[in-house]
C-alpha positions in Angstrom: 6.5 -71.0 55.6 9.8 -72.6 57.2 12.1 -69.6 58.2 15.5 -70.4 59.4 16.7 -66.9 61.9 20.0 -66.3 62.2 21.7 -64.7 65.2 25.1 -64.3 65.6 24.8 -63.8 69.5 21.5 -63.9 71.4 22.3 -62.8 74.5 18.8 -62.2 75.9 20.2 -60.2 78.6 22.4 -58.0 77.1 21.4 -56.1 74.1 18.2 -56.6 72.2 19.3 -59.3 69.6 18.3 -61.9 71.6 14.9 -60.0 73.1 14.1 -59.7 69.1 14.6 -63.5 67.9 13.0 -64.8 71.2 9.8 -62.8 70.7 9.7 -62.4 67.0 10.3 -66.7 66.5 7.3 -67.0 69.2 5.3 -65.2 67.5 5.8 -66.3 63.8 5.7 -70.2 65.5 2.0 -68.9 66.9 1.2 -67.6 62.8 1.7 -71.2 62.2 5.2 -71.0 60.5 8.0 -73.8 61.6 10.9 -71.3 62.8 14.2 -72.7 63.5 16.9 -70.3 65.1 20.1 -71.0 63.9 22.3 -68.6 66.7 26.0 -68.4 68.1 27.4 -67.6 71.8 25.5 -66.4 73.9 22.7 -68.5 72.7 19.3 -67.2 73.2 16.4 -68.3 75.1 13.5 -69.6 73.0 10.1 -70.4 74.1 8.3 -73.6 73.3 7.2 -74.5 69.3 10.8 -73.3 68.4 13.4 -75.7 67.0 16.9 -74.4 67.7 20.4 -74.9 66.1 23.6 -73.9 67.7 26.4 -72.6 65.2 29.2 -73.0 68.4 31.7 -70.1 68.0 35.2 -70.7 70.0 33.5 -67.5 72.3 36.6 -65.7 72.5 34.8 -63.4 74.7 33.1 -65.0 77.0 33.7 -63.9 80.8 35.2 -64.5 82.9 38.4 -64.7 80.4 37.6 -62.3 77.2 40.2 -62.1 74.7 41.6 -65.7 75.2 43.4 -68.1 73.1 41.6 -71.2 72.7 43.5 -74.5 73.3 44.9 -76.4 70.3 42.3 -79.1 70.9 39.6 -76.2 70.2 40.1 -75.6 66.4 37.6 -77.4 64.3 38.6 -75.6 60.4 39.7 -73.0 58.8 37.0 -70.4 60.2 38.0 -70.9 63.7 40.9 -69.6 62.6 40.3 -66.8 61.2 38.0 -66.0 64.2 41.6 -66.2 66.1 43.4 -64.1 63.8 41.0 -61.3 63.5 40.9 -61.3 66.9 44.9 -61.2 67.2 44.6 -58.5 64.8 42.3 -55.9 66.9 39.4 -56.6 64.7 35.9 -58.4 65.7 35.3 -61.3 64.1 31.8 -62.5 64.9 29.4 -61.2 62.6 31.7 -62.6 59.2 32.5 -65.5 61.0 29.2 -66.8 62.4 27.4 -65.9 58.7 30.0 -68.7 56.7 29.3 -71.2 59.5 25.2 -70.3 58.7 25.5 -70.2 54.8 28.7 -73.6 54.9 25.3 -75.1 57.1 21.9 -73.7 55.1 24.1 -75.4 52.3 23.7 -79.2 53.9 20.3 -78.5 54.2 19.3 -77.3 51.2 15.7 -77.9 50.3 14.5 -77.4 54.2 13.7 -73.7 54.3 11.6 -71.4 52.4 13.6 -68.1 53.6 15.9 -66.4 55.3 16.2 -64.0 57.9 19.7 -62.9 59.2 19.2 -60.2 62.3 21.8 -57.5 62.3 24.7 -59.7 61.6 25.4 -58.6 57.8 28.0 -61.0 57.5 29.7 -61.9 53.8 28.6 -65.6 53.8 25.0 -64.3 53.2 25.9 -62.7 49.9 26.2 -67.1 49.4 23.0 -68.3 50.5 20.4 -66.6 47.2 22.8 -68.5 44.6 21.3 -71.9 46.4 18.2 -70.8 45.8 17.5 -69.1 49.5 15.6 -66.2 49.7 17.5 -63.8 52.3 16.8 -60.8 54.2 18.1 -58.8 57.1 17.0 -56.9 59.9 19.5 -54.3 61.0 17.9 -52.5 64.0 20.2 -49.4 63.5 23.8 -49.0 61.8 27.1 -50.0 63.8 28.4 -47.3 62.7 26.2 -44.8 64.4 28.1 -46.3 67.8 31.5 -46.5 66.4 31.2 -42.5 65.8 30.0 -42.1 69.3 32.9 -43.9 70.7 35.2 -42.0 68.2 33.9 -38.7 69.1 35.3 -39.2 72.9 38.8 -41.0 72.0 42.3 -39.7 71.4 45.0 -41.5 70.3 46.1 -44.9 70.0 42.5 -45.7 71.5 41.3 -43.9 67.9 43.7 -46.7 65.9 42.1 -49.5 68.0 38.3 -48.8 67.7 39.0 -47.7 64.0 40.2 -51.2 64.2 37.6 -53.0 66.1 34.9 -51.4 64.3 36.5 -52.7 60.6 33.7 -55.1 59.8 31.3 -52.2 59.4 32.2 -51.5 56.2 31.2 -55.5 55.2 28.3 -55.2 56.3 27.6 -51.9 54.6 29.1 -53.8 51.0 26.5 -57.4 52.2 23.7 -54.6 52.7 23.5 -53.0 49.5 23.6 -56.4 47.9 20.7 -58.4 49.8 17.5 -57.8 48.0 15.8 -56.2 51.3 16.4 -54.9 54.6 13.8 -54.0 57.7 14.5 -52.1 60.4 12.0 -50.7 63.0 12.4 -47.5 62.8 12.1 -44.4 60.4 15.3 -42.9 62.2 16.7 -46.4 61.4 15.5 -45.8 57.8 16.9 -42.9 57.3 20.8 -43.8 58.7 20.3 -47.3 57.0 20.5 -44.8 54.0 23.1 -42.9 55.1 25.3 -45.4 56.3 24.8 -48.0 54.4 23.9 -46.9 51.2 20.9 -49.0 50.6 18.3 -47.1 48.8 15.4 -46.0 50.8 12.6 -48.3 48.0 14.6 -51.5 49.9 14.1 -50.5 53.6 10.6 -51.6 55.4 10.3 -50.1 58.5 8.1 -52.3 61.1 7.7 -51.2 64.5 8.9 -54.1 67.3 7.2 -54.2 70.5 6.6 -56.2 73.5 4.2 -58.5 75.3 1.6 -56.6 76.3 -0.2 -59.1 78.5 2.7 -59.6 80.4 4.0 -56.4 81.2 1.2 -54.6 82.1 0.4 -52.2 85.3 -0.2 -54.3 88.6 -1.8 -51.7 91.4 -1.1 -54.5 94.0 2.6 -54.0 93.9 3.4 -51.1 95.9 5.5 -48.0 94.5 9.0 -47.6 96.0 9.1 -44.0 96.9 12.1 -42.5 94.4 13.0 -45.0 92.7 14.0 -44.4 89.2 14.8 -47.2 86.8 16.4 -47.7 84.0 18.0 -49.8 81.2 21.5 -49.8 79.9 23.2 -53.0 78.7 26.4 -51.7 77.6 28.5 -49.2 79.1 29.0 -46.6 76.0 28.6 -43.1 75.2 25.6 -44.0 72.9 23.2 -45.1 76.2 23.4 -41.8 77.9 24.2 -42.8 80.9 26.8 -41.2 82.2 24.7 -37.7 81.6 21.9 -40.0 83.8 24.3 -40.1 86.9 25.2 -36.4 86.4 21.2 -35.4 86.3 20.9 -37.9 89.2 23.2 -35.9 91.2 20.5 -33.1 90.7 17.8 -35.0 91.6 19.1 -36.2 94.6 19.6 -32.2 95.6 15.8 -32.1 95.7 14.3 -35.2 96.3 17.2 -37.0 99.2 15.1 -40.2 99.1 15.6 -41.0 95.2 17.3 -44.1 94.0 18.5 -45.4 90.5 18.4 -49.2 90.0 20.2 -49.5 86.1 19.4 -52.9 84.5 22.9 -53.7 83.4 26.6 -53.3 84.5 29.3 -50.4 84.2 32.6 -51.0 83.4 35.2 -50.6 86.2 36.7 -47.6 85.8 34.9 -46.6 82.9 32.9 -43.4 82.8 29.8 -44.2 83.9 31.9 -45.7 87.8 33.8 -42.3 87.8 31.2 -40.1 87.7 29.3 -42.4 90.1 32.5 -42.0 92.5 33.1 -37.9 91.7 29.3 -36.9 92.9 29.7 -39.8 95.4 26.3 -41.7 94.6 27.6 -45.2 95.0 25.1 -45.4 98.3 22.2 -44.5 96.0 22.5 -46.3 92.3 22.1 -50.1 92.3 23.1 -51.9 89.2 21.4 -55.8 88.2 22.1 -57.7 85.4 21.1 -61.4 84.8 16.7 -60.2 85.2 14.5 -62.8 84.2 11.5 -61.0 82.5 9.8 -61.8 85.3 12.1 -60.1 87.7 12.3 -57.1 85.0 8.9 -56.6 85.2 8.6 -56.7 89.0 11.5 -53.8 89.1 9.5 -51.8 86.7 6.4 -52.1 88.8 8.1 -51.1 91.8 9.0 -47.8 90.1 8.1 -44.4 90.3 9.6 -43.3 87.0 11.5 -45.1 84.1 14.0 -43.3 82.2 15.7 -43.7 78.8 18.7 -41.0 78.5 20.1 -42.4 75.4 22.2 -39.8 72.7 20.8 -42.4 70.2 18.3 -45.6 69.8 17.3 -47.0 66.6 14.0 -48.2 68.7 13.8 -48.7 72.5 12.9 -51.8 73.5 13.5 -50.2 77.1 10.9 -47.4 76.4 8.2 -49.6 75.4 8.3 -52.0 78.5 8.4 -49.2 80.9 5.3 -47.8 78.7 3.1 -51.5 79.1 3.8 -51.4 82.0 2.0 -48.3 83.2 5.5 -46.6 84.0 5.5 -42.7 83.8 8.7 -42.2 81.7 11.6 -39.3 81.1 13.1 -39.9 77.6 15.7 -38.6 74.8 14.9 -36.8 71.7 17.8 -38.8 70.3 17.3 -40.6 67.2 13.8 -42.8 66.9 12.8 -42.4 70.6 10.3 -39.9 70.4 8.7 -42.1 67.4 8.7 -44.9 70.0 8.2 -42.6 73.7 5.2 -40.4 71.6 4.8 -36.3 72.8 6.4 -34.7 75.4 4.1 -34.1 78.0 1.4 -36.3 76.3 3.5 -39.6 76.9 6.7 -38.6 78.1 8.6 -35.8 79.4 10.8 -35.2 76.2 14.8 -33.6 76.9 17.7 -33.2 74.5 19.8 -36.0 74.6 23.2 -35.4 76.3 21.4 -32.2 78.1 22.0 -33.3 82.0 20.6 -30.2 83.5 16.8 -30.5 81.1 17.3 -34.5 82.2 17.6 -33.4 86.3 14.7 -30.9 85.6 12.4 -33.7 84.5 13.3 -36.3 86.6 12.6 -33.9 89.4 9.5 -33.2 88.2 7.7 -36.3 88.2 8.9 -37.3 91.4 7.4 -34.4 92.8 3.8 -34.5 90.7 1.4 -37.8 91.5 -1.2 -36.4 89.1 1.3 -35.8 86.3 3.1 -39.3 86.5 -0.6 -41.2 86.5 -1.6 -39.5 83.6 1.6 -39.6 81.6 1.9 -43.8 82.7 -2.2 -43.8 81.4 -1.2 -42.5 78.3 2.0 -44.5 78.1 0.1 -47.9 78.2 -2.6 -46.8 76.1 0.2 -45.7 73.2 2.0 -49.1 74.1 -0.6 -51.3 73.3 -1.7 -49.5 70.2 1.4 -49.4 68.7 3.6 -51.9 69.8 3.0 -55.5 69.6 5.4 -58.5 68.7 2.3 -60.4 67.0 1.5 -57.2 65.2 5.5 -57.0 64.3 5.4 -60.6 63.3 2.8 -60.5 60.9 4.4 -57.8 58.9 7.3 -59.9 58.5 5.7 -62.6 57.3 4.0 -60.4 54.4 8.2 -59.7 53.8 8.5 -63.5 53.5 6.2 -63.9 51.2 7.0 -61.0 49.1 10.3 -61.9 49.1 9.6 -65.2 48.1 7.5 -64.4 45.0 10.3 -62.2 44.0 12.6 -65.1 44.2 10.4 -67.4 42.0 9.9 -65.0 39.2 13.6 -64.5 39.3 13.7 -68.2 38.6 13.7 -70.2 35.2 12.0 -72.8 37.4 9.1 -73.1 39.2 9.0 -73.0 42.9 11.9 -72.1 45.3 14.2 -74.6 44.2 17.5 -72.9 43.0 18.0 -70.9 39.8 20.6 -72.2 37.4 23.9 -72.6 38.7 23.0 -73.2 42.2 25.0 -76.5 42.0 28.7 -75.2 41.5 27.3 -72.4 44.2 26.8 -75.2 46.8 29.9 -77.4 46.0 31.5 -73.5 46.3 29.8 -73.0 49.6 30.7 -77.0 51.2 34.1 -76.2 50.4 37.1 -75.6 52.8 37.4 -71.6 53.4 41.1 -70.6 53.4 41.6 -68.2 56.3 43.8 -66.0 54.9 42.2 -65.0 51.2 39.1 -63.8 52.7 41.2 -61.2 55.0 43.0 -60.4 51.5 39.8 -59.8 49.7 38.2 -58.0 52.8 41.4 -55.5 53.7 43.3 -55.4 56.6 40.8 -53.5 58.6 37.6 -55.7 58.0 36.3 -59.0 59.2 
């Protein structure tokens, strides 16, 4: 099949979009299908068999100037500026942006793909692409709108108007979700708040597990342990990830165990949260924070590790969890959200704790640093669940029985044969090459939407 994936930022260092196209292109490529990612700012890194299209945004948040007003020279249409003015206006723009600049380019190229598959962007230019003909599906790892609650919960005031705000373009991509003929996810957590969130009826959600490279991260009993170190993965600095309750438990562990050490892969905001409580226990000495990892370097940090951790209040998967796991990594983890469907049973796979519960975190942590026995046979386990389970080749060729399911459904929606388009299609594409007026789409959306 010829898939065209769509990524609206592919950071592969931040955030697991651009972990999931990466290894989920790679492996479809390796089926035998021609994948072509079709991504914005950050762009992602892709391995080798993989053809690449950038859709250039004007990356108005790029460091090390976020928020900035592009040069007059920069505008190219009428999308880059409404990009500017949703920006201007408090909201984010990217995910309805980058899916007209994907459907105004799937249009030139009708003809070229048999499919499809838009990750977690949800963006109203999609709604375009089925009247050319374009069988479409989404993957939507969990709802946006789990975090923006999170975030909610723990403002006051005028911060309350500006996420409310910010967080605007969740409602279009709960109205593009209900209206695209199928939606996977990866989790049955994810399933069930896809539901509830989104309103899309459970008989359209296919759950399929994600995983990781299992021949590359996998134990390596020549690289020695560093006594106390925990490690762990947070790529943005939000309530959701827990770790702020980490540093707090951390301040426990350190109480009984004076040689432990964090190392988080990622960075916290200065004067966020997660640096004050850092500052108020005074553990700036003993928590290390690196961002930038090649996987290479990420799986010579887990390696070095006594004990992974994942402390997250929610995850729709964890991408984290399953590394640490191939790896041969003892691990501490949240019951919050699909974690435990990823971590397994506590004391079986993982020592299990309430999410947000610092003291049950602290108790755990302290536990495996202290217990040689307990942490081999919990990593044992760990792997052993890891490979079973959770594979991107495994994950790849249950999305391509999506494609093709998809694609059948297409054609007997058809009057023609094939996947050409269905009647119509042609005043669709003149529709879709057309100039897009920046201001009627914010008209049509409401004020608070992208």
């Amino acid at each position: 099949m010829r898939v065209a994936l769509l990524c609206y930022r592919g950071n592969p260092y931040s955030g697991g979009q651009g972990v999931y196209i990466r290894n989920l292109s790679r492996e479809l490529a390796a089926l035998g299908h021609r994948v072509e990612v079709l991504a914005g700012q950050p762009y992602p890194i892709l391995d080798e068999g993989v053809a690449f299209t950038p859709l250039p945004s004007l990356d108005l948040y790029r460091q090390p100037d976020p928020f900035r007003t592009p040069r007059p020279g920069e505008y190219r249409d009428s999308i880059d500026l409404l990009e500017v003015a949703t920006m201007w206006t408090a909201g984010f723009p990217e995910p309805r942006t980058f899916s007209l600049r994907a459907a105004r380019h799937l249009a030139s190229r009708r003809g070229e793909f048999d499919v499809v598959h838009d990750n977690q962007c949800l963006g109203s230019g999609l709604l375009r692409l089925p009247r050319l003909g374009l069988p479409t599906l989404a993957t939507v790892h969990h709802p946006v709108q789990v975090d923006r609650d999170l975030e909610l919960a723990e403002a006051s005031g005028v911060r309350r108007v500006s996420l409310r705000r910010w967080y605007g373009f969740t409602r279009m991509q709960a109205r593009v979700a209900r209206r695209l003929p199928e939606i996977i996810t990866v989790s049955a957590s994810s399933a069930a708040q896809i539901t509830e969130y989104l309103g899309v009826r459970p008989q359209r959600i296919t759950t399929i597990p994600i995983g990781t490279d299992v021949e590359r991260f996998r134990p390596d009993p020549a690289v020695p342990k560093v006594p106390g170190r925990i490690v762990t993965t947070a790529s943005a600095d939000s309530p959701l990830k827990g770790l702020a309750v980490l540093v707090e438990a951390f301040a426990k562990v350190r109480a009984e165990h004076d040689h432990a050490q964090l190392v988080v892969v990622g960075a916290a905001k200065e004067g966020g949260a997660v640096r004050q409580a850092i500052e108020r226990y005074g553990l700036e000495p003993y928590i290390r924070f690196v961002s930038g990892l090649s996987e290479d370097d990420l799986i010579a940090l887990l390696r070095s590790a006594q004990v992974a951790c994942v402390p997250s209040l929610y995850e729709g998967f964890s991408l984290p969890a399953v590394e640490a796991m191939a790896v041969g990594l003892a691990l501490v983890s949240t019951t919050g959200g699909a974690i435990p469907e990823v971590a397994g049973a506590d004391g079986e796979t993982t020592l299990a704790v309430p999410p947000g519960d610092a003291p049950a975190l602290a108790a755990a942590l302290t536990r495996l640093l202290g217990d040689e026995a307990l942490r081999g046979r919990l990593a044992a386990a760990a792997r052993e669940r890891a490979v079973r389970n959770f594979t991107w080749r495994a994950a790849a060729a249950a999305t391509a029985q999506r494609y093709r399911a998809l694609i059948e459904q297409t054609r007997g929606n058809t009057a023609a044969p094939g996947l050409g388009p269905a009647p119509g299609a042609a005043a669709a594409l003149n529709e879709a090459l057309a100039p897009l007026a920046p201001l009627a789409p914010l008209e049509q959306e409401g004020s608070a939407a992208c």
